[in-house]
N, C-alpha and C positions, 0 to 999 in steps of 0.2 A: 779482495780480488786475487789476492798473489793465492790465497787457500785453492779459489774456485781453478786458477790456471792448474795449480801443480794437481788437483784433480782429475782434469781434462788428460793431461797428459799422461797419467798413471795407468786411466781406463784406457786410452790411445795402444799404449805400453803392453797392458794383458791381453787386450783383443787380438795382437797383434798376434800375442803368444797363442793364443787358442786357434788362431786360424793357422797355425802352421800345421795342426792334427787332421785338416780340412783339404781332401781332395779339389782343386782347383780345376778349373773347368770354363771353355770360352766357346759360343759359336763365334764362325770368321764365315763371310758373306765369300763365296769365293769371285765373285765378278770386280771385287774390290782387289783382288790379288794379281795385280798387273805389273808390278815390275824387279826385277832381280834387285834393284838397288836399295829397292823398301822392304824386299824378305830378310834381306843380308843386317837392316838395324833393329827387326825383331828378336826381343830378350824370350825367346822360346822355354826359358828354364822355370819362366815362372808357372806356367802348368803343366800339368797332368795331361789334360786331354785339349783336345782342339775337334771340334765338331763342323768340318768343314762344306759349306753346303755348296759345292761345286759339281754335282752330275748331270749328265748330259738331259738331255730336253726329251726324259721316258715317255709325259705326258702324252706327246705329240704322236707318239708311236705307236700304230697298231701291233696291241700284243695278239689278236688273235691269227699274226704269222708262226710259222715255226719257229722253235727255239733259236737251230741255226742261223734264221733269218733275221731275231731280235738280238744275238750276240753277236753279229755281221756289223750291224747296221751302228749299234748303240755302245759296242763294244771295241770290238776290231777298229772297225774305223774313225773312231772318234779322235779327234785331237786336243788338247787346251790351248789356250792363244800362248803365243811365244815373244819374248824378250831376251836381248842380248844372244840372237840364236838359241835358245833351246827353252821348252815350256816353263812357262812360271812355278806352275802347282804342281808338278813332280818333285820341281826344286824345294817349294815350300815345304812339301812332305818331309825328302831328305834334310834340311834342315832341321826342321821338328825333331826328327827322331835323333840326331844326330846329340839331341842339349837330351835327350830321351824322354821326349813329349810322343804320345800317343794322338795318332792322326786318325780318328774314324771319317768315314765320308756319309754324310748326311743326307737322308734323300726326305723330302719334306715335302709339304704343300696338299694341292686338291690331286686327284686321279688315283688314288688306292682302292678304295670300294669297288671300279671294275674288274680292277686285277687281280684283286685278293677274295671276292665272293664265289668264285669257278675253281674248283681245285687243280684244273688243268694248267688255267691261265696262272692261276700264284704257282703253280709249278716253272712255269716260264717264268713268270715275274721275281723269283727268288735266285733261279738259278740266274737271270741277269743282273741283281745286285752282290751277289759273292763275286762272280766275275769280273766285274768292274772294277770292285772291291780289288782283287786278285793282282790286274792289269798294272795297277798303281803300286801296287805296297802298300795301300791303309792298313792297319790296326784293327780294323773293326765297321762295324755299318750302328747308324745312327736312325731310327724312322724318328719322324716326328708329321703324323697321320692325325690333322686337326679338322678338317673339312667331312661331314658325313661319316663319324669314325663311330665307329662298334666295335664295344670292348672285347668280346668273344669272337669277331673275327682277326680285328687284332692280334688278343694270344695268339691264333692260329699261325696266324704271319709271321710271329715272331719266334715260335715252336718249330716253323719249317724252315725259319733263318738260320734258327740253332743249328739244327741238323746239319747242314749244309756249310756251314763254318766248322763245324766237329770235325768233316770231312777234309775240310780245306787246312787247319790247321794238322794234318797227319802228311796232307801230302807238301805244305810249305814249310813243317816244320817250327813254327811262333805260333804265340798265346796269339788269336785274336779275340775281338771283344764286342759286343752286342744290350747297347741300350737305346731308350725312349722316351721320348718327351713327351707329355700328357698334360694337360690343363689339372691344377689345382681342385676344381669343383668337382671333379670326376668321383663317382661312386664305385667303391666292390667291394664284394662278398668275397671270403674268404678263399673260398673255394679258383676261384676267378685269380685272385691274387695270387694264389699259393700257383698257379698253372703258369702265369706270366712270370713270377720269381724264379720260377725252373727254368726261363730258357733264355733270361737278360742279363745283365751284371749287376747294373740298378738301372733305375729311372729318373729323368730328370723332370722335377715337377714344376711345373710354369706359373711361379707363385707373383706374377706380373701382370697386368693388362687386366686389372682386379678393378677398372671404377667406371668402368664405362667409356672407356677408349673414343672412339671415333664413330663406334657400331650402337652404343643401348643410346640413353635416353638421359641419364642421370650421372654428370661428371662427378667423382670423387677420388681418391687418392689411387692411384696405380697401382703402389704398393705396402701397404697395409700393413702393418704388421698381425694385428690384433683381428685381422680378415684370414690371414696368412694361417694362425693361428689355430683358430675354428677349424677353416677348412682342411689343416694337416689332422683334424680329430679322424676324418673319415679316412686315414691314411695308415691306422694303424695297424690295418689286416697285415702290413707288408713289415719287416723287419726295416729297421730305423739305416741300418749300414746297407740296405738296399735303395736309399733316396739320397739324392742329392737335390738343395734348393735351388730355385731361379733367383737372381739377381739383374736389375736394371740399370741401366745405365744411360737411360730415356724416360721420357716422361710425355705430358702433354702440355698444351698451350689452348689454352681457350679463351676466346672476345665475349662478350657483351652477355653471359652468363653469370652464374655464382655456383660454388658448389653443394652441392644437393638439390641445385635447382633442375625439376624436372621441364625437360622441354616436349615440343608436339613433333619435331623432325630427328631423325637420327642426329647426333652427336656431330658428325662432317661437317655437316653446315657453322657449326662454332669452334671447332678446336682443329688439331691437325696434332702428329707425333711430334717430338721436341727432341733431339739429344743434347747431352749434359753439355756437348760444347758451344753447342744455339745458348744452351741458357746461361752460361756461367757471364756473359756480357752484361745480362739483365741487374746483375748486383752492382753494376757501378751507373745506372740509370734508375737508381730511386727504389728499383725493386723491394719488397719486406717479404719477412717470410713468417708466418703464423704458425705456431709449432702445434699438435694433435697430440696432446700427452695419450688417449687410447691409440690412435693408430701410429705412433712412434714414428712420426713423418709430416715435414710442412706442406703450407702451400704456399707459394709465392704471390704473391698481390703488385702489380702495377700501382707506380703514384697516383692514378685518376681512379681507382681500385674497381677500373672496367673490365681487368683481365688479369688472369691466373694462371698459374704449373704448379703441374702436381708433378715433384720432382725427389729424388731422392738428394743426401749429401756426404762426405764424409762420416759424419756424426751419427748421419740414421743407419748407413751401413755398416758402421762399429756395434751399433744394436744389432743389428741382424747379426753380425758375425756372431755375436757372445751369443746371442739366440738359440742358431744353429750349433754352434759347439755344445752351449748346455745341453741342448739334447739328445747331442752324440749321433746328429744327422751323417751321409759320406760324406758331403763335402756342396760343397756349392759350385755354380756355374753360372754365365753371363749372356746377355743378349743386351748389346752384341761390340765386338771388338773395339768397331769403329768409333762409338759414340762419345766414348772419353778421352780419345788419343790425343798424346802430345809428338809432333813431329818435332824433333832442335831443326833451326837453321842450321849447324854442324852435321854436317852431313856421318861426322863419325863417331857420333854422340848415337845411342842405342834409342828408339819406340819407347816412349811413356804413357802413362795414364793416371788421370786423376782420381779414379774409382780403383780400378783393377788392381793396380800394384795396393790398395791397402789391405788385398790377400797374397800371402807369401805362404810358397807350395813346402809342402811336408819334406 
């Protein structure tokens, strides 16, 4: 026993050491960033980036007004909510950058395919993300265009981004920075690739939400290793220090199925998302965990073994990490902050995490 401990802890020990070669990287939900007194005990030092998804409500917006009228409306006058007198996420930024954490802002979700298929309208649409960008002080813009997305309109979007930050950086004077986040299964041709690597820093690939989430039909591991794997084959048109991997910090929970079992309704009707801190409770209620020596990941089983998580752990993220070093990936990144946090009752005790902190920034 004493051999197997001082083992654990040795691999603990090197992991530890290869992830410091590893760009570090977090989205932060920004509706969850609401008060000065919780920015002030975040440890900002530990990453690189912060991919902050806090921009104003573009969807709702008709672009086919004038520009002026889209950077009036979406720009100019927009606000963030405020605590202790003065906005939260201005503050957030400033302190970010302050431990000299990189704060992109993130603009994410459905409504890109309108805006970006009309060369006129992505010309509005681009020039209101550097400006907003601009208005704050971010670092950098983040797309992450998963709903209806086209890889060749894509590049374009993000070859017109470039521009437009080339510019912005001449007249602000700082490096800004431009990446994307992309679903793992995604396919390209060289050519396709070699056009998006010209005008992003890297990408961050979404090597999560891999078993059948909430959406297909057939629950199994979230995140995969041995899935993870495969699917970074079709990944190597793109230079390796141009990807960073996704890491979870969530998982799933599902009733009255098993895994691999195919059902006849979407997924919703039996599971729901889970974060690490919903489930860390479950190990002092009988919960077991069945380890997957191919996908380097358990599942958790309920005492009545009526119900399952498909969850990550310490252990399996020590795999990942030595994973992604061996391969001399950038660096990894998380979805999403909240899910492992440790808040102290001390109020001046600093933000933990039981996942996140086991990467330490370069």
């Amino acid at each position: 026993m004493k051999k197997i401990i001082s083992l654990i802890v040795c691999l603990g020990f090197s992991v530890m050491i290869m992830a410091e070669n590893l760009m570090h990287s977090t989205y932060v939900i920004g509706g969850k960033v609401r008060q000065i007194s919780w920015v002030n005990r975040i440890d900002f030092s530990r990453f690189d980036n912060i991919y902050l998804m806090a921009a104003p409500d573009w969807k709702a917006f008709d672009f086919g007004k004038t520009k002026e009228e889209i950077i009036e409306n979406l720009v100019d006058k927009f606000s963030y909510p405020a605590d202790e007198d003065r906005e939260v996420i201005p503050y957030f930024i400033q302190k970010a950058q302050e431990s000299g954490t990189r704060v992109l802002i993130s603009f994410a979700g459905e409504g890109f395919m309108e805006r970006v298929k009309d060369s006129a309208t992505r010309d509005k649409f681009t020039s209101f993300l550097v400006e907003f960008m601009t208005k704050y002080g971010f670092d950098g813009i983040e797309i992450d265009w998963e709903s209806d997305l086209d890889l060749t309109l894509h590049s374009v979007l993000m070859g017109e981004i470039h521009k437009k930050l080339d510019v912005a950086e001449q007249r602000l004077g700082k490096r800004l920075y431009l990446t994307t986040a992309l679903h793992s299964w995604q396919v390209y041709g060289k050519e396709l690739a070699d056009s998006l690597s010209a005008s992003i820093d890297w990408v961050n690939v979404m090597t999560y939400d891999m078993g059948g989430g909430i959406w297909g039909y057939v629950a199994t591991h979230n995140t995969p290793l041995d899935k993870m794997q495969r699917e970074l084959k079709n990944w190597q048109v793109f230079d390796k220090k141009k990807i960073c991997i996704g890491l979870a910090n969530y998982g799933f929970r599902y009733e009255g199925i098993s895994p691999g079992q195919k059902v006849a309704e979407k997924l919703n009707k039996y599971g729901r998302y889970f974060s690490y801190n919903d489930f860390l409770p479950l190990l002092d209620k009988g919960w077991h965990a069945e380890y997957d020596e191919k996908a380097k990941v358990n599942y958790y089983f309920s005492p009545d073994g009526k119900s399952f998580v498909t969850m990550e752990n310490p252990e399996t993220i020590q795999t990942k990490l030595a994973w992604v070093s061996a391969e001399k990936y950038a660096g990894v990144f998380w979805w999403e902050f909240s899910y492992d946090i440790v808040v102290p009752e001390d109020p001046a005790l600093p933000i933990r995490h039981h996942l996140i902190d086991l990467v330490k920034r370069q």
